[in-house]
N, C-alpha and C positions, 0 to 999 in steps of 0.2 A: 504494500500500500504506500503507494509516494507520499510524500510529507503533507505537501500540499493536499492531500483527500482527507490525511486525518487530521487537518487544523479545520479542513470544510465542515466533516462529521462532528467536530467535535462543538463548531457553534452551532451547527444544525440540530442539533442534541439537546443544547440548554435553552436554544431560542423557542422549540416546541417545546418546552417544559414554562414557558412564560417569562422567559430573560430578555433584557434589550441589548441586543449587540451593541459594544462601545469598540471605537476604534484604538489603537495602540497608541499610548500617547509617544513622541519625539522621545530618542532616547537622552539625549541634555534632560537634566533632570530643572528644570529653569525653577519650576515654582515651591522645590523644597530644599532650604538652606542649609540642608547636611549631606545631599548627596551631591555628587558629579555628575551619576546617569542614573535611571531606571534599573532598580537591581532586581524588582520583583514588583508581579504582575497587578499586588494589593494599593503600588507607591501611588498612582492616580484616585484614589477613591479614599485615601489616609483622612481627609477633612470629612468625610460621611461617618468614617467608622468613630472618630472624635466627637461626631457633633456639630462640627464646627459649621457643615453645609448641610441642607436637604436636599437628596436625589433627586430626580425627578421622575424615578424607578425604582421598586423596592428589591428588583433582579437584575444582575445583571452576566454578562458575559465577551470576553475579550482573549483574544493572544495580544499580548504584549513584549516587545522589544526588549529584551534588557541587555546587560553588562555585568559583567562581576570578574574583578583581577584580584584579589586578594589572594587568590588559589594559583595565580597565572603560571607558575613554575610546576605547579603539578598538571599542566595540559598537558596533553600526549600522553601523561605516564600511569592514566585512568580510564575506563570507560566512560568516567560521567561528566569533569572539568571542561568546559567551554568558557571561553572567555562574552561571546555574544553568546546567546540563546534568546529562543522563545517560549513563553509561559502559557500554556492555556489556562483560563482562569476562573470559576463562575463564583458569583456572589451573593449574598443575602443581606441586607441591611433592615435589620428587625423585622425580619418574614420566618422564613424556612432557619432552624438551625442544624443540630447533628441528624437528626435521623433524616431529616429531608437531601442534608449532603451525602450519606451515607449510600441512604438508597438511589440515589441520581447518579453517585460515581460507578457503584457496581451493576446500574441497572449497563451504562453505556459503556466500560470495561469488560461484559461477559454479551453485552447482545450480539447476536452472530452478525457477521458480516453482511450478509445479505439484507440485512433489516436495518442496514445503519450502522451497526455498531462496531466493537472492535475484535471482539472474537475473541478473548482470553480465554485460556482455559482456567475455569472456579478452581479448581484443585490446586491450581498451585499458585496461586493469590495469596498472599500472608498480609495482612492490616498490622501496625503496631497504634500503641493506643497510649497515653500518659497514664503514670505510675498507677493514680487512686481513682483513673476516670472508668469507674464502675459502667455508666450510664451508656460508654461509646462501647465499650466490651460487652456490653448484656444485645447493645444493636447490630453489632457484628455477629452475634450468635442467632441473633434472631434472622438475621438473615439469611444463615446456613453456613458460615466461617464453620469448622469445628474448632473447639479450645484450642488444642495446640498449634494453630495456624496464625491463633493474634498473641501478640509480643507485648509485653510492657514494659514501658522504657521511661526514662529519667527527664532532665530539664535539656540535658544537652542535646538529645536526639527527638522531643517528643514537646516540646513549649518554645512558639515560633512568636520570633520578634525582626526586628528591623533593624538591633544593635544600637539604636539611638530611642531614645525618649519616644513616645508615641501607643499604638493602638498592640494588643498580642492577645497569646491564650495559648492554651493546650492543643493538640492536634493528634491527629490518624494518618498514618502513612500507609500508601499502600509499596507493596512489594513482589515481585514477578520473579516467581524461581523459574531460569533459564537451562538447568538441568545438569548432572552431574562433568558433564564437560568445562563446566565454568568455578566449578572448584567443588566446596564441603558441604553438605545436605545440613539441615538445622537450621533453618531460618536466618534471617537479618544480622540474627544476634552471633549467629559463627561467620557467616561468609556475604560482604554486600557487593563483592562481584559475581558472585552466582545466583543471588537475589539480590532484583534490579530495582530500586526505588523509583517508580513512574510517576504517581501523586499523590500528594499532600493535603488533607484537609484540616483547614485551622478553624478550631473554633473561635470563635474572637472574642473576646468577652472583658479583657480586661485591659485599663491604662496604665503604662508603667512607665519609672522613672530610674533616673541614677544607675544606668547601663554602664555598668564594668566589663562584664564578658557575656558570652553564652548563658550561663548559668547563676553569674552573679547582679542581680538589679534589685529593685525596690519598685511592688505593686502600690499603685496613686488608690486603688480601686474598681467599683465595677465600669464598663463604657457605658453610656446611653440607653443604647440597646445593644442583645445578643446577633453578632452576626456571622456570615462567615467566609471564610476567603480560602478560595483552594487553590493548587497551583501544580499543574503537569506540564513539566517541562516534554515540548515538542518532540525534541531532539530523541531524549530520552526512550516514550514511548516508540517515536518512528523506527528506532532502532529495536529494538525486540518487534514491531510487527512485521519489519520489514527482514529479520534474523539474521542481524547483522552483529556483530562481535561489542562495537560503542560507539557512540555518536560521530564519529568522524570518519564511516563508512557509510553513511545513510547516503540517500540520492541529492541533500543539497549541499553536502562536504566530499565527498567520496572524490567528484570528477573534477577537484583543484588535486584532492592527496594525487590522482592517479597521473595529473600531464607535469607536475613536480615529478614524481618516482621515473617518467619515462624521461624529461629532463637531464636527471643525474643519474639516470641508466642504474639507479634499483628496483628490485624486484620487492613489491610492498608485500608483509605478512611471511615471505618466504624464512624466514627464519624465527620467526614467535607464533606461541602459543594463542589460545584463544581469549586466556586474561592479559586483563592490560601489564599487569605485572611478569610479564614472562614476553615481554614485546624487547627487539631488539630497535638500539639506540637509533638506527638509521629508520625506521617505523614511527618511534617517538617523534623525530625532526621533520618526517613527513608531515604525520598529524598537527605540531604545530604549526607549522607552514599554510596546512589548508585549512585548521582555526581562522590564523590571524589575519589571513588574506580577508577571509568573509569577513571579519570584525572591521577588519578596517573601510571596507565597503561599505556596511550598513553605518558606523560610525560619519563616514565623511559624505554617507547622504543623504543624513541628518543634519547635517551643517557644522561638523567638528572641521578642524584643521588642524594640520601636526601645529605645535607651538612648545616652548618651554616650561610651561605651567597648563596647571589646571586640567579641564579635559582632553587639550590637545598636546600635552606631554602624556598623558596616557596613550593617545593614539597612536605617537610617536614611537614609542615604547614597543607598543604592539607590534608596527610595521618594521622597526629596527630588527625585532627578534624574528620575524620571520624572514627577512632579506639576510639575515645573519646566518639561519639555520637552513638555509640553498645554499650558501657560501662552505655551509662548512659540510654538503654532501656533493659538494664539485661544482658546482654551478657557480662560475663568474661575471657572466652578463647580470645586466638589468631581467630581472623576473617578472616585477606585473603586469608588463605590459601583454604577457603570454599568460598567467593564472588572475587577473583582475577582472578582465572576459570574460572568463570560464566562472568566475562567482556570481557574476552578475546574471547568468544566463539561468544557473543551479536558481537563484532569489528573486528573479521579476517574475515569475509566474503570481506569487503570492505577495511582491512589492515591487508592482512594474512602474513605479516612478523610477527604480533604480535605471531601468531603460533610457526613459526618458532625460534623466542629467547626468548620462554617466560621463557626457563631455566633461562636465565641471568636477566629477568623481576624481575622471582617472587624471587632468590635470594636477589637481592637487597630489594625488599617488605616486605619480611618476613624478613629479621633481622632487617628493621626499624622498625617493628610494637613489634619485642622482645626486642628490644633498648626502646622502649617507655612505654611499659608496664615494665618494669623495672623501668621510669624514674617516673611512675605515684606510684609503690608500694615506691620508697623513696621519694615524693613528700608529699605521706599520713601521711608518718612517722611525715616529718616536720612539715607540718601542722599539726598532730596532738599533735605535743609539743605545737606549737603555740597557741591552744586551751585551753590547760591544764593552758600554764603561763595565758594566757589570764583572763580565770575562776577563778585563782587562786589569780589574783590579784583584781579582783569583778570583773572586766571590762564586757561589754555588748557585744563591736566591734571589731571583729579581724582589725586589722591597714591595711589602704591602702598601705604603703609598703611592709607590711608580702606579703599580696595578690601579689601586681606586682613583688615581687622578686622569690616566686613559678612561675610563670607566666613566666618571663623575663629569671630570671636564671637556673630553673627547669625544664621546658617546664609544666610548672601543670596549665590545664587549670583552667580560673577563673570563669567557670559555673562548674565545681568539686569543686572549694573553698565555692561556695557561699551553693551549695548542703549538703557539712560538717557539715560545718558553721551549717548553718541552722537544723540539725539534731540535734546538739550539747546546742541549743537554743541561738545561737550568729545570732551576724550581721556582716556583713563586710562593711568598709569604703568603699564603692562603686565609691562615690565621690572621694575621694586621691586614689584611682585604675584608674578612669579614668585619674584625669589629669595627673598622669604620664603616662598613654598611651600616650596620647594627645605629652606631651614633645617627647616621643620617635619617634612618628610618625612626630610630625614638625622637628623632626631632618633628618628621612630619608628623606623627602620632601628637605629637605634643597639639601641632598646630592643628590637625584634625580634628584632635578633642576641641581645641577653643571654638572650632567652627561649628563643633555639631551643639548647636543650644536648643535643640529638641522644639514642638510644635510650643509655641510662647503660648503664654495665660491670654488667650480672647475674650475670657467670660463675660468682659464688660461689653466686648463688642458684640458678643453673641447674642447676649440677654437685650440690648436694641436691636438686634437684626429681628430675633424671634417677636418682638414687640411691637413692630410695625412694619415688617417685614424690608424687600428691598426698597430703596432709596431711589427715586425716579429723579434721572437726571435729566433736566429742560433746556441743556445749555445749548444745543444745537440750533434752534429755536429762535430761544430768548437768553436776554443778559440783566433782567431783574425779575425776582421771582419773589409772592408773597407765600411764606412756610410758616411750619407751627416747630417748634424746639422740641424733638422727640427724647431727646438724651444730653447731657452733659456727662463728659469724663474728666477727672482731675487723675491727677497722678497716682491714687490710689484705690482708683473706681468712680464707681456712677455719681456723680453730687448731683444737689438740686438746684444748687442756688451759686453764682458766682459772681463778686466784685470787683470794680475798678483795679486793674493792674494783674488780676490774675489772668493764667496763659489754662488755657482749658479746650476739649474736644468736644464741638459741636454734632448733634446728627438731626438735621433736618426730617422733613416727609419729603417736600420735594427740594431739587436745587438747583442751580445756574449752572454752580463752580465744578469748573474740569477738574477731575482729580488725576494726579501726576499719571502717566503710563505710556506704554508706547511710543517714549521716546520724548515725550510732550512734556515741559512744565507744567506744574500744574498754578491754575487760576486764583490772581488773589483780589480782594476787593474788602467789603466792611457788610455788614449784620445789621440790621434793627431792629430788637427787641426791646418792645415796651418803653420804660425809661432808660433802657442801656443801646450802648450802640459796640459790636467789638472791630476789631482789627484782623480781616482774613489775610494769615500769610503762608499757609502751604495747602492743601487737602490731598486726603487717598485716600485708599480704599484695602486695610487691611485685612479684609474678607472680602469676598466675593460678595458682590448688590451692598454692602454699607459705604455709604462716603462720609468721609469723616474732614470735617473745617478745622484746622490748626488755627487758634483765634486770640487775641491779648485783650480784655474787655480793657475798653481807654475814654469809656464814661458810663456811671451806672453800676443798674446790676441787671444779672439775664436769669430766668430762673425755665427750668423745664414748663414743657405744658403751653408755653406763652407764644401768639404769634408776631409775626416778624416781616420784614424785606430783604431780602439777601440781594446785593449790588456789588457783578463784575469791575473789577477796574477795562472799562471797555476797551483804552486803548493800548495795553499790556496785551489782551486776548486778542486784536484784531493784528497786533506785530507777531505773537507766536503764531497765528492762524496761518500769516504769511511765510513764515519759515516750514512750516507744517506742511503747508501744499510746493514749498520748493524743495523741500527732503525729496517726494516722489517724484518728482521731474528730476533731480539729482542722479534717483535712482534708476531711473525709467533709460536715461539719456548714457550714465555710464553702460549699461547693459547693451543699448546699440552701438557703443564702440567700442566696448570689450569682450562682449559676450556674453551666454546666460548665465556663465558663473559667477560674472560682479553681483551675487546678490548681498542684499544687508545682512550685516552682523553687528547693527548697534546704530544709533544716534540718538540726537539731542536738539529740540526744536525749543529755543530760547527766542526772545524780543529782538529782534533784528537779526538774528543769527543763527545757524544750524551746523552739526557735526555728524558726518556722516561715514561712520565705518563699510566694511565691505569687502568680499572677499577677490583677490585676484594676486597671482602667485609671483609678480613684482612690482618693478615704479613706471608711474605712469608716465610716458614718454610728455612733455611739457605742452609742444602741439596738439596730442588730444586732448588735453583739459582745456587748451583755446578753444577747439572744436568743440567740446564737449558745453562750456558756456556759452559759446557761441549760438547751438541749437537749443536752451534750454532759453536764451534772451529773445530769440526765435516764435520759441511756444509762444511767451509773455504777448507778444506783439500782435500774436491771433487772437487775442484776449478771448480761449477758450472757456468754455463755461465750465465750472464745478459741480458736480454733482454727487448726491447718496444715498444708497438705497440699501436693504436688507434682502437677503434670501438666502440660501442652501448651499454647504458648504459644495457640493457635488456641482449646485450652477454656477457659482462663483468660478470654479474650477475649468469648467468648460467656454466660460466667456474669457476665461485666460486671464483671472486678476492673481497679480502676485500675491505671496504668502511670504512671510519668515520664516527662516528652517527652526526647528526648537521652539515655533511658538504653539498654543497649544489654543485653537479654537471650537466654538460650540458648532452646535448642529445649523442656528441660522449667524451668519457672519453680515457685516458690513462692509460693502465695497466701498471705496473713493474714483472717482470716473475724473481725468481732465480732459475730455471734449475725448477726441477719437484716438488721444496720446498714452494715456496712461493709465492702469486701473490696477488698484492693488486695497485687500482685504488691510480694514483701519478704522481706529474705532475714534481716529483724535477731532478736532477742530481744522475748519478750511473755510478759505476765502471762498468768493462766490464765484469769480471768474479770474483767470490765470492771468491778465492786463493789473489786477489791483497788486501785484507784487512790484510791479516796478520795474525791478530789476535782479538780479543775482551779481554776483562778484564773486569767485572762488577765489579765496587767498593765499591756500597750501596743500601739498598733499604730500604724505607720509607715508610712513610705515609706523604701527603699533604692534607686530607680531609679525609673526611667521603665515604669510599669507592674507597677512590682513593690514589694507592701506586704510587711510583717514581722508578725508578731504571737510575743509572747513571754508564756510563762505557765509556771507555777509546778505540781507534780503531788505529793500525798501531803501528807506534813506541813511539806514545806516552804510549801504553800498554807495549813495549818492554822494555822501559827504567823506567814504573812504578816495572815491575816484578824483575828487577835489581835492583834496588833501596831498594825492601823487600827483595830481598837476604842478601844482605848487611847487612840490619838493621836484619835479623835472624841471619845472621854469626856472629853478635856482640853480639848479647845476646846470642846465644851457649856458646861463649869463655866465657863469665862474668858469665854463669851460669854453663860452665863445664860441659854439657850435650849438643848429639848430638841433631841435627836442627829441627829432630821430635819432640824433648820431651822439645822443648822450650815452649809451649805452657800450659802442664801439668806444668813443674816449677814455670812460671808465675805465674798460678793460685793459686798454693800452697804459693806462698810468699806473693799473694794479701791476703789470707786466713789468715795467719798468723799475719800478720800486725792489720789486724781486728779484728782479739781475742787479740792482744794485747790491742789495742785500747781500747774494751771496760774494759779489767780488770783494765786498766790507769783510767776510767770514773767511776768505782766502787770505784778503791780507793779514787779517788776525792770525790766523796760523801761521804764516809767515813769520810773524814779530816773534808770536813765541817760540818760534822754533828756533831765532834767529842765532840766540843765543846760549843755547846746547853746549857748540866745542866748548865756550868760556867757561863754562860751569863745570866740563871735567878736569879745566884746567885748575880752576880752583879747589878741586874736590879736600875736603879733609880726611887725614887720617885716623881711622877710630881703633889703638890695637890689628896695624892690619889690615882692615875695611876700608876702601876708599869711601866715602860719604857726601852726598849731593841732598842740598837742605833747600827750597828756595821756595818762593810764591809766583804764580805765574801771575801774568797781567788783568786787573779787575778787569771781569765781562767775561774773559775768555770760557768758550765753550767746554762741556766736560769732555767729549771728544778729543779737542784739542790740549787740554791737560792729560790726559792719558797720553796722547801721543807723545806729549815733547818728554814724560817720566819716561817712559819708553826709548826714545831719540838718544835722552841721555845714559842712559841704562847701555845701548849700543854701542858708544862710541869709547867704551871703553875696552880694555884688554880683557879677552873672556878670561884668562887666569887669573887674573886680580879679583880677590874679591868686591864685591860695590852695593853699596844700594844708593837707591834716589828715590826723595822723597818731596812730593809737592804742594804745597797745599793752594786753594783758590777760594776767592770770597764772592759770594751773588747773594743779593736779595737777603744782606742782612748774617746768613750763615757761612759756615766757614767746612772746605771739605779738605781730604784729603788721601793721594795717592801715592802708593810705593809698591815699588817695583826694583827688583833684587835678580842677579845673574846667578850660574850654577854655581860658581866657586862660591860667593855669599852662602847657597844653602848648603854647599859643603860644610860652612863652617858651623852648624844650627840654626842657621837665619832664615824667618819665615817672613814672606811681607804680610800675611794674614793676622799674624801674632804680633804683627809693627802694629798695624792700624788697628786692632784691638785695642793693646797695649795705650795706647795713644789718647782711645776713645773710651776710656772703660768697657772694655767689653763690646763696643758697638761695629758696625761694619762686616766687610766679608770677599769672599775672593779666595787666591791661591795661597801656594808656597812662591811663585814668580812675581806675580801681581794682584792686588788686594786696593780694596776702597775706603769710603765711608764718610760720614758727617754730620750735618745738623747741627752743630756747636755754633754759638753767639761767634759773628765775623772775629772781633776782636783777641778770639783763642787763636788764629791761625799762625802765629810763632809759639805758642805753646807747643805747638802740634807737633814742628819743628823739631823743637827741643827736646821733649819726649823721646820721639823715633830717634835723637843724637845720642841721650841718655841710658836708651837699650841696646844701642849696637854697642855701646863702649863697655856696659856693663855682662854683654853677651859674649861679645866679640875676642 
């Protein structure tokens, strides 16, 4: 049964049982502040099971996207480790709890084939059940389980949570004995590669807090309501119905492992057994390869991009190790451009967007995988200095810092270090490789914990949400609206009354004010209530339908219950409005001269101005951003109309309005239309017709990340009074340069050019000076015991380059028998430094320059036995410095 039949079957299943299909939410986890992605298929529905939201269905049913790396190093070497997967899920939100999941799992687990279902065989289904849950063990029997078939187990295997603060409970697993070929008979409890865990039923029931580990947290209490949340990984099942060994043989993994193995000319499975533990290492590297290929597919068309941080240093990570692990089973070309294909092909059946942008996919793909292959050819280099000095100095062990610092700073993985290494006849400090992992990881840990602050106390916002339900926003409309005061919040809950100078949280019935989102400031203006009047200066919407006014009462007092006028500052809203409708024409216009993968990844629509992030894989050549405002001042001047309307994500879709990757919309969405130019799903604030902006100006474009540029520009009269402002500053450098307003630019650059070849002929002669005077200084040299001795200060200014050299100069011009050293010091910017440099005969005699300029500097500096540095001392030590290094050879020497 191909993958895709049993994810059909399996919503087919719950939606005839009265479930609402819900679509997969984006795997960026955007709307919950402790994850990076979707780790499981409950993360979308987490504010139902709290409370915090009402359904709009009290069933539901989804496959969800997820991620999960914590385990990343045990992929390949298991059956069940994926880095992506998908979750089939179905739900209950105080309807149905255990026996209704119960009998719903095993009705569509054992119904035959033909009628839908999945055909398991009953006999060898084993359920486990939590320690004392009497209730689920008496529903397993009554189903016809016999006793020795359900298991009861602990907090670790059997009490399902999220690892952070939020919604859990006890749970029932089911289990699929695959038969004695897969290892020891005895259930779950002896062998979970021959009994296969396919799904999970949670019951949900309780909130918990202060997540240590697995097993260690603190229950808040009971939820709301009893619900329930199950979870069968795809992969999983497709693999036992399809009798296949583990998930990275199924039909939408299998045919990347297969044109990888015919790549590097192995024969996949030929040498391992049927558990994952009896798999040989070239097996293991296939598997991961045709994991992270697909991960990194579905990651990047979702809208990730490799980057240094955050989600897209995980992707990075991903696609590292698998361009790493072709490398290290022979394969030295570029790989995805040959298995990136092959996933997409195995994943549009049942995500044919992937079809659709896999221009913009495999863009971003293939320059990470030639970024990295670049980064591995100068990674070798270094490592292979590091071998040379290593060898050269006898040693046995390359240093566990060399290792973590290719690793860490390089990206050079450290099974390429040990592989070198080892060819080379070395070892690597394995040990000081790890524990500085070790640190690095307790660091992010550190930082993770701070991040994860679990679902915040809403109560105050809930208890007004449930009170007068959602908050009807007018602003589209209108810009003064008469409302009644449904809530006040102070800083430690609901008040009822508040005075002159206090800062307190408004909630209207209805209201004007845009609350912050989608990129939009949000709207400020002033209140009238009664005898009080406040000060609106921010608004959002901490929950979904509450808008909440950020307000400083600044006459009066405002008490709940009371009504009012709420008044925009109109012309704050009518300059974002303009920024608002030039972000999309921003958008619209990069995308026809870069392509459809300039899509948005962030901006910021402020009072005369907008910030527009966006993905595309360099810099933007200068002439298309002409181009690019150029047709955007264009649009302005057909003074196209604005328009906005509501309907269905599916028509949205088909009339071609853009979306954001990662964003996460309902079933009826809002397009924004500029006449026949532009249409993109938005929920913000727009001018009426595209003439009332004026104008655009783009002022810069950037880079912020890896893949992601910036461009910032200017809208209305703040563009008007930018472009007068460079007249000006052009009309003043014509006059000084005496050349017309064109040709200001070309003289510039001539004068920058000229300065610069002065410059360096000023920097030749400096070296000259100081070099001038070398012979004299060996002719003066002092005797120290022996040591000839060269004490001197080079010329204030001169370069440090050019003080090394002339230490050096003079160090030469002496008789290499004769012992020597020379010692120099220079003064810049207040500090004083100093260099020494010493011939073989000196270190014949125990003379080190490193131990000069220590010696000199307490301790400070660094360098050789030949040549050594160092500085920072107040200018005025630089004959000290001198004297010191005169004072050691003599007393050395």
């Amino acid at each position: 049964m191909k993958t895709a039949e049993v994810k059909r079957r399996y919503l087919a299943h719950f939606e005839a049982n009265g479930h609402t299909v819900v679509p997969s939410a984006p795997l960026p986890a955007i709307d919950d502040p402790n994850l990076l992605f979707i780790n499981a298929g409950m993360v979308q529905f987490v504010p139902y099971f709290l409370g915090q939201q009402t359904p709009a269905f009290t069933r539901a049913v989804s496959v969800q996207k997820c991620i999960r790396t914590p385990d990343i190093d045990e992929v390949g070497k298991t059956s069940r480790h994926g880095t992506f997967f998908q979750m089939n899920g179905n739900f209950s939100f105080g309807d149905y709890f255990k026996e209704g999941a119960i009998n719903l799992a095993w009705e569509l687990s054992t119904k035959p084939v033909a009628e839908g279902g999945f055909g398991l065989d009953p006999s060898r289904i084993w359920p486990t059940v939590y320690l004392d849950d009497d209730e689920a063990f008496a529903l397993w029997r009554k189903i016809g389980v016999p006793e020795s078939h359900i298991v009861r187990r602990g907090k670790k295997d059997n009490y399902w949570h999220m690892g952070i603060p939020g919604p859990a409970g006890p749970c029932s697993e089911l289990f699929y004995d695959r038969g004695p070929e897969y290892g020891k008979d005895g259930g779950p409890e002896v062998d979970e590669d021959r009994f296969m865990e396919f799904w999970n039923l949670v019951f949900m029931q309780n909130e918990i807090t202060d997540v240590k580990s697995k097993e260690d947290f603190t229950i808040v209490g009971p939820l709301p309501k009893q619900n329930i949340d199950t979870g069968m990984g795809l992969e999983r099942i497709s693999s036992i119905l399809q009798g296949v060994d583990n998930l990275y043989e199924i039909d939408e993994v299998r045919p990347i492992l297969a044109r990888a193995a015919e790549m590097t000319g192995k024969k996949y499975g030929a040498h391992s057994g049927h558990v994952a533990g009896e798999s040989h290492p070239d097996d293991v590297r296939l598997r991961v390869i045709a994991d992270h290929v697909r991960t990194a597919l579905m990651l990047i068309g979702d809208g990730v991009v490799p980057a240094n941080d955050g989600r897209g240093y995980v992707l990075r990570r991903i696609m590292r190790r698998a361009i790493r692990a072709i490398r290290l089973l022979g394969w030295q070309e570029p790989a995805l451009p040959i298995l990136l294909p092959i996933a997409r092909d195995c994943m549009s059946p049942s995500y044919p967007e992937l079809a659709e942008e896999f221009g913009r996919i495999s863009t971003y793909a293939y320059a990470e995988e030639d970024a990295f292959l670049s980064t591995l050819k100068a990674g070798t280099t270094i490592l292979d200095t590091a071998i040379t000095e290593t060898r050269t100095s006898g040693g046995k062990q390359l240093s566990g810092d060399k290792a973590f610092q290719l690793h860490d700073t390089y990206g050079f993985p450290i099974d390429l270090t040990l592989e070198i290494a080892q060819e080379q006849g070395l070892q690597v400090d394995q040990e000081g490789f790890r524990r500085l992992m070790a640190d690095q990881r307790n660091r992010a840990k550190a930082d993770a914990k701070a991040r994860k602050t679990g679902h915040a106390d809403l109560s105050a916002y809930r208890s007004a949400l449930d009170a007068g339900g959602a908050v009807e926003f007018t602003g589209y409309q209108e810009v003064v609206r008469e409302s009644r005061v449904r809530a006040l919040i102070g800083d430690k809950g609901r008040v009822e009354v508040a005075g002159e100078g206090d800062f307190v949280e408004l909630v209207l019935d209805t209201t004007p004010f845009y609350a912050e989102g989608g990129g939009q400031q949000a709207d400020t203006g002033v209140i009238k209530v009664g005898g009080g009047r406040l000060e609106v200066v921010d608004v959002q919407q901490p929950i979904p339908g509450l808008i909440v006014h950020k307000a400083r009462v600044i006459q009066g007092e405002v008490r709940t219950g009371e009504s009012g006028l709420a008044e925009i500052d109109v012309i704050r809203r009518k300059a974002i409005s303009r920024s608002h409708t030039a972000t999309h024409l921003v958008h619209q216009t990069m995308r026809n001269f870069l392509g459809e993968s300039a899509t948005q990844a962030g901006s910021l629509n402020a009072p005369g101005r907008l910030r527009f992030d966006f993905h595309t894989p360099g810099a933007i050549n200068p002439s298309v951003l002409f181009d690019v405002e150029q047709q955007i001042n264009e649009v302005l001047l057909r003074d196209l109309e604005v328009t906005a309307f509501i309907t269905s994500q599916e028509e949205a879709r088909r009339l071609g309005a853009m979306a954001l990757f990662g964003e996460k919309y309902g079933d009826e969405v809002r397009v924004v239309e500029v006449g026949d130019y532009a249409r993109e799903l938005c929920g913000g604030t727009h001018v009426a017709r595209s003439g009332q902006l004026g104008l655009v100006k783009i002022l810069t474009e950037s880079s912020i990340g890896s893949g992601v540029r910036r461009v910032e520009a200017l809208v209305g009269i703040d563009a008007f009074g930018f472009l007068a402002k460079e007249h000006l500053l052009v009309s003043r450098l014509a006059d000084l340069f005496r050349v017309p307003g064109d040709q200001v630019a070309d003289r510039v650059e001539q004068t920058v050019t000229a300065l610069r070849d002065a410059e360096k002929e000023l920097e030749k002669l400096r070296a000259q000076m100081v070099l001038a005077g070398a012979g004299a200084l060996v002719d003066q040299a002092k005797d120290l015991r022996g040591v000839a001795f060269v004490g001197t200060e080079a010329p204030e200014g001169a370069a440090g380059n050019d003080v090394r050299t002339l230490a050096q100069d003079i160090r030469g011009k002496f008789d290499p028998a004769r012992p020597a050293v020379v010692a120099v010091t220079s003064r810049a910017n207040g500090k004083a430094s100093l260099i020494v440099a010493i011939n073989a005969a000196a270190k014949g005699r125990g003379l080190s320059a490193g131990d000069l300029v220590k010696g000199a500097l307490s301790g400070r500096g660094g360098g050789n036995a030949d040549l050594a540095q160092g500085g920072g001392v107040p200018a005025a030590e630089a004959p000290n410095l001198l004297a010191s290094v005169e004072k050691s050879i003599a007393e050395l020497g």
